[in-house]
N, C-alpha and C positions, 0 to 999 in steps of 0.2 A: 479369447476371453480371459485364461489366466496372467496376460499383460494386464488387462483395463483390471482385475480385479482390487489391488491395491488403490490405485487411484478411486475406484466404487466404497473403499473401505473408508480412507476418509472423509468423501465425501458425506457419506454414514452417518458417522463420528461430527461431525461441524453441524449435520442438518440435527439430529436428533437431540444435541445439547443445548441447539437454538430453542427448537420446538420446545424441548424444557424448560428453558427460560423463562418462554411465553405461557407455557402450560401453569408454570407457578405462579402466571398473577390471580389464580384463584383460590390462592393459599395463604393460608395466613402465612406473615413472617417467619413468627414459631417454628411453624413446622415445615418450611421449605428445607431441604436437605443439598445444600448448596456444594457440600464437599467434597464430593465427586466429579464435580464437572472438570472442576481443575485438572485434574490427571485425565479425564476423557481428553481435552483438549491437547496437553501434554502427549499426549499419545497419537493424537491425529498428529501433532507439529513434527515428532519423531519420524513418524513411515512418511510425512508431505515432504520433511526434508529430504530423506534418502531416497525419495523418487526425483527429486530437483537435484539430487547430486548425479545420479546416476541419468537423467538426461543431458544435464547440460557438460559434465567432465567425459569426453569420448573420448576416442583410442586408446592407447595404452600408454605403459609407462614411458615406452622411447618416442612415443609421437603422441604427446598427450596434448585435447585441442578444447575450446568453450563453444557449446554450441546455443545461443541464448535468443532462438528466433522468436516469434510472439505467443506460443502457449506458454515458451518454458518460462519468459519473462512477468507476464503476468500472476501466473501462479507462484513464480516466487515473491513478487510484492506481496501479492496476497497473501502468501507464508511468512512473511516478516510482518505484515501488518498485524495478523492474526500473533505472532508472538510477541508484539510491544504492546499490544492488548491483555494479553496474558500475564504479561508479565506486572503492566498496572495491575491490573485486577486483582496479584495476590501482594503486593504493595501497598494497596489503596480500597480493595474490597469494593470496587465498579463492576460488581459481578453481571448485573445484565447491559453497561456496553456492548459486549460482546457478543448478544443476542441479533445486534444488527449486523455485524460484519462477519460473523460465519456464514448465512445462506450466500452472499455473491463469494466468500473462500472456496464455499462447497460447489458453487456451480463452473468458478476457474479451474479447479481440480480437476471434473469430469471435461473441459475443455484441453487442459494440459494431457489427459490420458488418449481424448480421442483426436489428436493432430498429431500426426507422425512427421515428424518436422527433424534434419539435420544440417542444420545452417551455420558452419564453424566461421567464426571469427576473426579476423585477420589479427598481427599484432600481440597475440594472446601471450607472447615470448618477451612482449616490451614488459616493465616494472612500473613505469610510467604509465599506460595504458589499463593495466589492471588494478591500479589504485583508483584510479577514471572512472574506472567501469564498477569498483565494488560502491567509492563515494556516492556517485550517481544512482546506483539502486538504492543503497539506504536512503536518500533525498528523495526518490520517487516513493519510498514506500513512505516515510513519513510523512510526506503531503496526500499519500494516501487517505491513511488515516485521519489526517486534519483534516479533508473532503469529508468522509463516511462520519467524522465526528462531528463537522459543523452540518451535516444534512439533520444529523438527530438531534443539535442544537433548532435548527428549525421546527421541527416537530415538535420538542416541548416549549420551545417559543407559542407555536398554536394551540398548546392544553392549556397556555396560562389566560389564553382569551374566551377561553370556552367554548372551542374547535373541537373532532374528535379525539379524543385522549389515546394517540397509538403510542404512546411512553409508558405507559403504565406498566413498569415492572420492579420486581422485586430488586431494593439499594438501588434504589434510580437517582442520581447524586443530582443536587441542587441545579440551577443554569448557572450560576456564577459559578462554581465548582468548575464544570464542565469547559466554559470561557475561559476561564485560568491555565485549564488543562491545554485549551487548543493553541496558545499564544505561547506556551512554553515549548508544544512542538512544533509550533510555526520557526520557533528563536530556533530552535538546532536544525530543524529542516531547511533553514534560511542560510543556516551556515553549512549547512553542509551542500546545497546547491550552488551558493559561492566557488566552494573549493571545487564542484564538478564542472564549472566554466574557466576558471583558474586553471586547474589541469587540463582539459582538452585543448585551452588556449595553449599552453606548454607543451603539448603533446603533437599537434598541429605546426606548432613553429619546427618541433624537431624532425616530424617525418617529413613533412612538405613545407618546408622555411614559409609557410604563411599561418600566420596568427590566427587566425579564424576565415571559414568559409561560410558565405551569409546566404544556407541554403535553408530550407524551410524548419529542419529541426533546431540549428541555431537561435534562429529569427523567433519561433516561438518560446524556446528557454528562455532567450534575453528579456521576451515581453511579460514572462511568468516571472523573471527574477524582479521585475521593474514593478510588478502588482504586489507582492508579497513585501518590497524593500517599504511602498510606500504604507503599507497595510501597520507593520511595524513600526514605520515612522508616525502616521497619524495616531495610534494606539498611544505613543510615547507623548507626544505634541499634545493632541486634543480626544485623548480617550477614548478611541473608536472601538464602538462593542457592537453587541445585538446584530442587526441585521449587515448593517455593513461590514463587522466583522465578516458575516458568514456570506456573502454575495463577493468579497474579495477572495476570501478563501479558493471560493469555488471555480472564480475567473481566473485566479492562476494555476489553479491544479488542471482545469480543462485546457488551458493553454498545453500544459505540459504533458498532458494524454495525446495530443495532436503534434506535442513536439518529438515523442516515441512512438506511441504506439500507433498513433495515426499514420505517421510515416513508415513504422515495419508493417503495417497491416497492406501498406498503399505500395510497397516495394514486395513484400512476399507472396501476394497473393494477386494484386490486380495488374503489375505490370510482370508478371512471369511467363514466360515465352509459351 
């Protein structure tokens, strides 16, 4: 119990600030008292971090290894997600964004604590390899984001037609605010998924002199990179917003859940001996 208990603490911490969030739509503006939350959260990212360190950096200093099998993986999107949120929020004051992507932070977290999971990494000594692997999380965690951001794009897409109203919270920034927002982390999560097919392709010619291996997690990156190139090009071309913005969003980031975690879920758990 005192392992899970840290892991219980944040999750805490994320659900109770949410709750808050949502607790304040019955507050006037005036008097919501917004300025705590900040450091609540700050405070969960701090203890989420040093539990993502302390799972995934094992052995010791002469045999030091990465163990990054599908709890630790998720939860740390989820802890990157939840800190480029944060960090909007006190940049740009989208205080209740954040009310949608702490409860799934909170429920990874309690997943992260209850899978006892040590699955080290091969290659973790290459330089090449860990640039790979740091590029490719921030790419996943931002198209994170840009998923959980264009869902609640769709949600307030439905208040504006007179659907039920589940946006309604306190500094609920405009849709086009919100659009603006999604296409500027589409731009750097686009590039930075570039450079994570770039270097494995580099990475791959050097360990096994072949360029790429066209097994299912490739095949679904390349089809995620080929939704997103064109999502961007049509935006540039002929101004793609609204819904098809948010329907391409979604088909490349589910591409790319199928091209990780689908395949560490389908390798760690269903075909193990």
């Amino acid at each position: 119990m005192s392992e899970f208990l840290p892991y219980l603490i944040v999750a805490l911490i994320y659900a109770f600030v949410a709750f808050d969030f949502w607790r304040s739509t019955k507050t006037a503006p005036a008097e919501i008292p917004l300025h705590w939350h900040s450091s609540a959260i700050a405070t969960g990212l701090a203890i989420h971090g040093w539990l993502l360190y302390r799972g995934i950096f094992v052995g010791d200093a002469g045999q030091l290894g990465l163990s990054l099998g599908l709890g630790n993986a998720l939860s740390m999107v989820f802890w990157l997600t939840v800190l480029i949120y944060w960090i909007t929020d006190i940049r740009q004051s989208y205080n209740s964004l954040q009310a949608y992507v702490l409860p799934p932070a909170a429920l990874f977290v309690l997943l992260h604590g209850s899978i006892h999971e040590f699955n080290l990494l091969p290659y973790t000594d290459q330089p090449l390899f860990l640039a790979h692997l740091i590029i490719a999380l921030l790419a996943y965690s931002l198209f994170t984001f840009a998923a959980l951001h264009a869902l609640l794009m769709a949600a307030a897409e439905r208040s504006l037609h007179g659907k039920p109203k589940l946006t309604r919270l306190a500094d609920f920034p405009p849709l086009i605010v919100m659009e603006n927002m999604l296409f500027r982390v589409i731009g750097i999560g686009f590039l930075l998924l570039t450079l994570t097919l770039l270097s494995g392709i580099m990475f791959s010619e050097h360990i096994f002199n072949q360029a790429m291996k066209f097994n299912h997690k490739n095949v679904f990156a390349l089809l995620s990179w080929l939704i997103y190139a064109g999502l961007l090009l049509g935006r540039h071309i002929y101004g793609w917003r609204g819904r098809t913005a948010i329907r391409l969003t979604l088909s490349g980031f589910v591409l790319l859940l199928l091209a990780y975690a689908g395949t560490k879920f389908v390798m760690q758990f269903l075909l193990q001996p």
